[in-house]
Each structure stands twice: as structure tokens, then as C-alpha cells.
N, C-alpha and C positions, 0 to 999 in steps of 0.2 A: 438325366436331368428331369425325370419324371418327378421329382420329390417339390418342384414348384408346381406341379398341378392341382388346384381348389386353394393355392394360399392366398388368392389374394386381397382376402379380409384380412391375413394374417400380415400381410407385410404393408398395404396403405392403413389398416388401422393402426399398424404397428402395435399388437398386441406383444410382443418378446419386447420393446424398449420399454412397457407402459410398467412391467411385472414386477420392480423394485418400490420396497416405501420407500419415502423421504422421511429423512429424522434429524438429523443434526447435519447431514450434510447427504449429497443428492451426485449420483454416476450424471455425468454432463451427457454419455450415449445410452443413458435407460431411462429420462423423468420420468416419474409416476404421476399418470395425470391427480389422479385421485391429491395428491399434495405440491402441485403446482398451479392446479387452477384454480383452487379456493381463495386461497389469499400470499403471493408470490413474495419474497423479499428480494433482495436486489441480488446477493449470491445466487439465488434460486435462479433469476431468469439468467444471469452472467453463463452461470453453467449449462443453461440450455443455448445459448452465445455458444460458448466452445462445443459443444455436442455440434450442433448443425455446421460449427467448421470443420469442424474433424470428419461427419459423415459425408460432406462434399467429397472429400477425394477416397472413399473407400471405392473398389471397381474404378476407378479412374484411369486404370492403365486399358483397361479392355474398351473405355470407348475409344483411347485416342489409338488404338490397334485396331478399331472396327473403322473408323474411320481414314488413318492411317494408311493400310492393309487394301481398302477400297480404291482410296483415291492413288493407288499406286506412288505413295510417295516411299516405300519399303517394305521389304518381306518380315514376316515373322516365322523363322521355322523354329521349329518345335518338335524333339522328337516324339513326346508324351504326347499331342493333340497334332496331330494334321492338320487340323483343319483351318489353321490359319491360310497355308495354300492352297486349300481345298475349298472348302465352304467360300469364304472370306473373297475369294480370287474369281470365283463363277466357274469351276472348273466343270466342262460338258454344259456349261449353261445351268447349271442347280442352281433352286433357289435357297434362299438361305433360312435355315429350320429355326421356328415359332416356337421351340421351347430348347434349344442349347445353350450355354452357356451367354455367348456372345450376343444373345438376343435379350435374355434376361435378367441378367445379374446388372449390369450397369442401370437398366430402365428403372428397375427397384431400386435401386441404392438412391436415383436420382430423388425419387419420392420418398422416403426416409430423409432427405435431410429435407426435404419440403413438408413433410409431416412437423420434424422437429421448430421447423420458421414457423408451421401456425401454432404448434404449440404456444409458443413464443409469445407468438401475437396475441391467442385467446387468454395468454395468464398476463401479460402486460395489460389486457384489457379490462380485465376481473379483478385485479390486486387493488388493496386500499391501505397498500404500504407506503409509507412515506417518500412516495417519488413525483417529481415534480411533473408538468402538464412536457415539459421541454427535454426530460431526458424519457417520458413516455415514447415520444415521437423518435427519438432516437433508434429505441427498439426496434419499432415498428416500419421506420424506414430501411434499417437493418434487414430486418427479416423479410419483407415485401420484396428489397433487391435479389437476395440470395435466391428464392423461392421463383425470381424472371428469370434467375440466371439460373437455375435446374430445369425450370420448364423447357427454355432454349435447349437445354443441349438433348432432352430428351426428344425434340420436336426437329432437330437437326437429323435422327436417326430415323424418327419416324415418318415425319416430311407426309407424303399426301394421306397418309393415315389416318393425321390428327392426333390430338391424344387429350386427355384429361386436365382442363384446370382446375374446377371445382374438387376436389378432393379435403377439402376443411369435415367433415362432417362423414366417416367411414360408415354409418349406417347407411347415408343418403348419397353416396358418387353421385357427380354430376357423369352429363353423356361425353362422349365425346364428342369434341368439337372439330372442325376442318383445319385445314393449315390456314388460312385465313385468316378464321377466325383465332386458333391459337396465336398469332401473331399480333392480333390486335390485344387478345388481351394480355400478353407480357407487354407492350408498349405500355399497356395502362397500369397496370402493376408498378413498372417502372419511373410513368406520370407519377401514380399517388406514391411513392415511396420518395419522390422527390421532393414532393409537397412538405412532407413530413421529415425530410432531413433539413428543410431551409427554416421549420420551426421546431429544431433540435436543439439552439443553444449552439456554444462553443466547445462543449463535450461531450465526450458519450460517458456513461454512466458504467461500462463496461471496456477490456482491454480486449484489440483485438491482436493476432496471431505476427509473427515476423514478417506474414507474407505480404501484409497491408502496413507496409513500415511508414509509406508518405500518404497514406490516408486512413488518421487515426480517429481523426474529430469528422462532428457533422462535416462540416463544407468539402473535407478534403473527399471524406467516403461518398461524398454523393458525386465529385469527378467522374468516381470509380462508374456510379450509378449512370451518370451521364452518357460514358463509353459506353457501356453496354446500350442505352437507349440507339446511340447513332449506330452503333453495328446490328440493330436492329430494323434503324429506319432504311437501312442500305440491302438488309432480306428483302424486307419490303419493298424495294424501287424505289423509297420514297425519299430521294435522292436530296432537295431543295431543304428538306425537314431535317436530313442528317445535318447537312453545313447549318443548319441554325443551331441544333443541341451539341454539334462538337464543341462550340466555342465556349459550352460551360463545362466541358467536360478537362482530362487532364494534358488534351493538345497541344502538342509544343512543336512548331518545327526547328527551335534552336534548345531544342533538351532532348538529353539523354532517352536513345532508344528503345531501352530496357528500363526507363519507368513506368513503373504498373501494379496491380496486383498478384498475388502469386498466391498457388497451394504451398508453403513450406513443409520441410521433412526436418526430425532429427535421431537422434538414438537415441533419445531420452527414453528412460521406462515408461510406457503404455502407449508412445509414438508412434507414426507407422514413416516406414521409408517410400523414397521413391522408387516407384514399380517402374518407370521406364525405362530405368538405367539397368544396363548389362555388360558387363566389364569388356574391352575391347580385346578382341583375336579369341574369342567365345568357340567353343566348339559345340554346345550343346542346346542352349537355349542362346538363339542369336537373333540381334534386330541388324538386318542389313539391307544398308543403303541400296538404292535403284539405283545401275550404272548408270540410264540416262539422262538421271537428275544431275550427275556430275559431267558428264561428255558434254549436256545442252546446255551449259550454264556457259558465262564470256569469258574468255583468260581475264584474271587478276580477279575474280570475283571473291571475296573475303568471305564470304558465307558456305562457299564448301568446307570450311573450317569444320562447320557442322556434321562430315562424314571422317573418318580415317580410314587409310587404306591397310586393310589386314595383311600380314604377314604370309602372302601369299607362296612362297619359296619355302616353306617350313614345311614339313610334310604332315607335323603332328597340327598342323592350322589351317593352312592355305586356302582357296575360295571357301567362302559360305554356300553351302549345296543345299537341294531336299526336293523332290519330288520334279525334277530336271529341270528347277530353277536355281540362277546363281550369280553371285556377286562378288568381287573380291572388296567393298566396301563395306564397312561397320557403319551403326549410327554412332556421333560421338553429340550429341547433340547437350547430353549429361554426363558429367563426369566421376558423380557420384551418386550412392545412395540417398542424400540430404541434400541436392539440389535443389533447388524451387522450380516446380512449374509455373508457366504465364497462363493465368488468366485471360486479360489483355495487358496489353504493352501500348507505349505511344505509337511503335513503329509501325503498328495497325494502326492506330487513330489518323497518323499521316496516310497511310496506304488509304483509307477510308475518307479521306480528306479529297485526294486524289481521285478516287472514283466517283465520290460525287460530284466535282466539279465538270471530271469529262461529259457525264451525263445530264449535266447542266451548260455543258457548251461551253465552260468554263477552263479554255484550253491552258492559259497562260500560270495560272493559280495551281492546275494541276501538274505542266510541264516542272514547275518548281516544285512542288511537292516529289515525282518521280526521279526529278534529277537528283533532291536532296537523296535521296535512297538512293540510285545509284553512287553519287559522288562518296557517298559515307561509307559505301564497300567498297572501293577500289575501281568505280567503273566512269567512265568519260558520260556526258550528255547525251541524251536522246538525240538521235540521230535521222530518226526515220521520218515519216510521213504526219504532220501535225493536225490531224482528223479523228473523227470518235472511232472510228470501227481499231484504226491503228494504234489508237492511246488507249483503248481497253486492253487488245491484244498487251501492250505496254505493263500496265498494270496488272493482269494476270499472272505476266509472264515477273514480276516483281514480289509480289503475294506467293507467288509460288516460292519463292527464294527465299525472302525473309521471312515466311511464317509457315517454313518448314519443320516440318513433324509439331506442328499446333493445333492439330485439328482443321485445317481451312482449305485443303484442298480438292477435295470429295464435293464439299459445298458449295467452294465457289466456282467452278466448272459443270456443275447442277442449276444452278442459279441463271448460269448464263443461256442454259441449254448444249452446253457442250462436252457431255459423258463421253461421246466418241473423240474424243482426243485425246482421253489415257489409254495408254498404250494394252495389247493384250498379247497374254504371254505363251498363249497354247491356240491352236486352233479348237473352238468354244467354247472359252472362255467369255467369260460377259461379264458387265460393270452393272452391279446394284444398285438401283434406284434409290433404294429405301429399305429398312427393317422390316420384316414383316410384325403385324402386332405380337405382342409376347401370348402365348397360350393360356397363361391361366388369364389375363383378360377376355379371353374367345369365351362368351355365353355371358359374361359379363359384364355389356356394355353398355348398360343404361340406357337413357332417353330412348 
């Protein structure tokens, strides 16, 4: 993985996307600034629209495997790369290496579609094409969301690191900034892209993708916008602030669980599929379930759904093995190549709905929010003890359930300060705090 060492002018300039003219018509993942910053027309910027959606999910399967793989919600064995149980697991206590794959490929890809959003932004800004003051702001709220919503998941990995917001300007990176600080300013990111989708107008000037099928226009996208703010103010602690922006957001507790945004996939020509999915009773490249995600869960719980149990009795299938870990559970969590990944979903929003109320003292508002998620999977009322320390436990122990293999359970057991409660599978093994920063940033890190 040496071949990312000294690139990293190459990859936050994004010199390889800059390298195409534009002439009559423009690659949506190569704009050349050189004929989109001059004077954009509305194709022009649409295409840099789709480019930044599509480079969202390229690396998309390695963070929710970095993540995934951490937070012990399932194995990745792999016979061509070990080191999903190796590196990934803490195996002897290792730390996890500053220029492998799993440390670098995703942190790039994140900043390439954040390259592509300011693109966006500087030719939305510069153009003196026939676009209105109101499908401007569209853009630009556009691009501002996507751009809080890469910085999060790169700041999800990096966590006390910090990492990079200022990146508009590749000759001049900004420094890095703390987690703090990076949290304050995706909030604000978030703030002014909201500002700017509530003076959007009634449409966007541009089509977005299948995966935002109920949030196509301003108002609806800026829901989207909203979520993300309150899963942001709940990083934050800032509990009281979440229950006020959820309720612009696309919160429902009598709607559909599964309304949300999504990365969609298809086979179409130039498409890419979804990388999570691995066909079930796999022998070679396999994601399998943690047995004691399924052992710890209630009878009748409707979300084990999410594993199947492999064909354990077959000789040419039977457990999933590698490096004297093992499971006789598959993920089923996708069932194809063109599935849609969640974004967010409401079912977080309720779940986040709930947390911030316990933490607000807010027992009765929350006990409804928990029971509705139980009751909706098969499970009876909360039973136990009606106090904060028990309705977090409560709630974690529900997040873990429903917003399994989503990315959420590494962080929110980090969050709480409770890493020693996933499980470890070797004597010294250890649970990862954090990414280490990627390599070719080490010497170059500004301020």
C-alpha cells in the first residue's frame, strides 16, 4: 500500500478527476475545473450532482467492514487479506497500520466526493447562467449536506484525531482540527445548508438518484438534512437541541421504518453494485454473523431476520471458519447485488428520539418511542426498571438490534465510554479506539 505515499495533493486536489476537458458534454466523476468554474450551465453542475453521488459510495463497503469488523457486530474472513481478523480484531494487541488499505482508501474516497460538493459550490457560485437566486440555493444546500455527511463518517473513524474541514482550496489545506471542533463545524455546515434549502423554492433544478425517492425537492431533502443535524447533536450530548431539530426532520413515530435515504445500486452500464452483499452459505469470501448477537437477542425478536443460518451439516459449507474464529451464521442483512444501503432511516430517528428524551429525563416520551420498536419486531413492553442508567442500557441494547450492520455500533458504545463490553475473541485481543491518521497525511498537516 505504499503506492498512497506523497499522494496527497494528488487525491484532496483531485488532480486524476480535474484531467478531462469539457466540450459538449462533461464524465459527472472527472469535471474539469478549468470548464466548470468559468461559467457552468445547469447540465454542467447536474453532472457534478451525480458525480458526488456516485463517489459517495465508492470504498463504502470497507468503512462499514472497519467499522462493522470493530464493533464486533460480524467477521469478515477472507482468504486473500487476513487481516480483516487480524489487524481489524486487535489480534496480540496490534495496532492498526497508517497506510493499509483499510485505513486509507475509504478516508480518500470520503474527500473526493467532498472535493466534488465544493466543486459544486465554487461553479454554482461563479456561473452567470440563467439560474435563478432559488434554484442556486438548492445546490448549495445540496452540496453543504453531503460534504457534513462525508466529514462525519470520516471523523467517525478518526474520532480523537480530528481531521480536515477546510479542504476548498488544495494549495492551502486547512489544519486539522480536534473532534470538537470537527463537530461543531458539520453542525454548522448542516445549519447553513439548511438556511439554503428553506430558500430553494419548490424544486431542485437537478434529479436526484432512487435512493432519495421521498426527498426530492427542497423541503423534503432538507428532512434528510435535518436527520443528519440531530444524529449529530446526540455525538454531541447535545441532547435538548436533538428533540428540537428532529421535529423538522423526516420523524415519524406512525411511519414506516425504513423511510430514509439510501445509496442505491443497479446493473445498469457504468453502475456499481452493492459491495456488502455475499451470497449466503459462501465459502470463500464470507460476512458472518456474531453468534452472540443472535443467542442475546429475546425469543420472537423479528430482526434476527437480518442473519441466516448456513448450512451447517453440508460438508462442502458448514461453519464459517479462519484463523480459530467461527460461526455457523451468515449476514442476510442484503439480499442482493442492488440492494440499497440506509443512509439514515426513521428507525433511527425514533431510536434518537428516545435517547434524547432519557437524557433529558424525558422517561415517558422515551418509554413510547422504545416500546414502539420493540412492539414493531415482535417484542412485549419494557419491563425493567424506569430510570436513566436502565433506559440507556434499554436503548443501546435496541440500536444494537435495529441498526445492525449500519455502521452504529462501534460508535455508540464509544460514545457512552463502553468499548469493554464487546466481546474479545482471543486472549489479546483489543478493541480500537480510533483509525490511526492515514500516512500520506503524517508530515502534512498544516497549521
Amino acid at each position: 500500500m505504499k503506492r498512497y505515499k506523497n499522494i496527497i495533493t494528488i487525491v484532496l486536489i483531485l488532480s486524476s478527476i480535474m484531467a478531462c476537458e469539457i466540450s459538449d458534454q462533461m464524465d459527472p466523476n472527472s469535471p474539469s475545473l478549468s470548464g466548470v468554474l468559468e461559467n457552468a450551465n445547469s447540465a454542467q453542475l447536474n453532472n457534478l450532482v451525480f458525480g458526488t453521488l456516485s463517489e459517495m459510495r465508492t470504498d463504502l463497503q470497507i468503512y462499514f467492514d472497519n467499522v462493522g469488523i470493530i464493533g464486533r457486530e460480524y467477521y469478515r474472513f477472507s482468504g486473500s487479506d487476513p487481516r480483516f481478523v487480524s489487524d481489524l480484531l486487535g489480534q496480540g494487541g496490534g495496532a492498526l497500520d497508517d497506510n493499509a488499505f483499510y485505513t486509507t482508501r475509504n478516508y480518500f474516497a470520503r474527500y473526493r466526493a467532498i472535493k466534488n460538493a465544493n466543486i459544486l459550490i465554487e461553479a454554482v457560485n461563479s456561473t452567470n447562467a440563467d439560474i435563478s437566486d432559488e434554484e442556486k440555493n438548492g445546490y448549495l444546500g445540496f452540496a453543504r449536506t453531503i460534504i457534513a455527511h462525508e466529514l462525519l463518517m470520516n471523523l467517525n473513524v478518526q474520532y480523537e484525531n480530528g481531521i480536515r474541514i477546510d479542504v476548498v482550496d488544495p494549495d492551502n489545506l486547512g489544519a486539522f482540527v480536534s473532534k470538537d471542533e470537527a463537530f461543531t463545524a458539520i453542525a454548522l455546515l448542516l445549519d447553513e445548508a439548511n438556511n439554503e434549502l428553506n430558500a430553494a423554492g419548490d424544486e431542485f433544478l437537478f434529479t436526484l438518484s432512487s435512493g432519495f425517492t421521498n426527498f426530492t425537492a427542497p423541503s423534503t431533502f432538507n428532512q434528510f438534512n435535518r436527520g443528519l443535524a440531530a444524529r449529530v447533536a446526540v455525538y454531541r450530548g447535545n441532547y435538548a437541541e436533538a428533540l428540537t431539530i428532529i421535529g423538522d426532520s423526516f420523524f415519524d413515530m406512525s411511519g414506516d421504518f425504513d423511510n430514509g435515504v439510501f445509496y442505491s445500486y443497479s446493473t445498469s452500464s457504468g453502475d456499481q453494485l452493492n459491495q456488502l452483499f455475499i451470497g449466503l452459505n459462501a465459502t470463500g469470501d464470507i460476512r458472518a454473523a456474531r453468534e452472540e448477537w443472535v443467542d442475546e437477542a429475546e425469543p420472537g425478536d423479528t430482526r434476527l431476520s437480518k442473519v441466516a443460518l448456513r448450512d451447517i451439516d453440508d460438508p462442502d459449507v458448514g461453519p464459517a471458519t479462519q484463523a480459530g474464529l467461527s460461526s455457523d451464521y451468515d449476514v442476510n442483512r442484503y439480499q442482493s447485488q442492488t440492494d440499497a444501503i440506509p443512509m439514515i432511516r426513521n428507525e433511527e430517528l425514533i431510536l434518537i428520539y428516545a435517547e434524547a428524551n432519557i437524557r433529558e429525563n424525558r422517561f415517558t416520551e422515551a418509554l413510547n418511542a422504545l416500546n414502539l420498536i420493540r412492539n414493531t419486531h415482535g417484542l412485549n413492553n419494557f419491563s425493567g426498571t424506569v430510570d436513566q442508567p436502565s433506559l440507556i442500557d434499554e436503548m443501546l441494547k435496541q440500536r444494537r438490534y435495529s441498526l445492525w450492520f449500519e455502521g452504529h455500533r462501534w460508535i455508540d458504545l464509544r460514545r457512552y465510554g463502553r468499548l469493554d463490553e464487546l466481546p474479545i475473541d482471543r486472549a489479546g485481543d483489543i478493541v480500537h479506539l480510533q483509525f490511526p491518521r492515514p500516512d500520506p497525511e503524517i508530515g502534512q498537516q498544516g497549521g
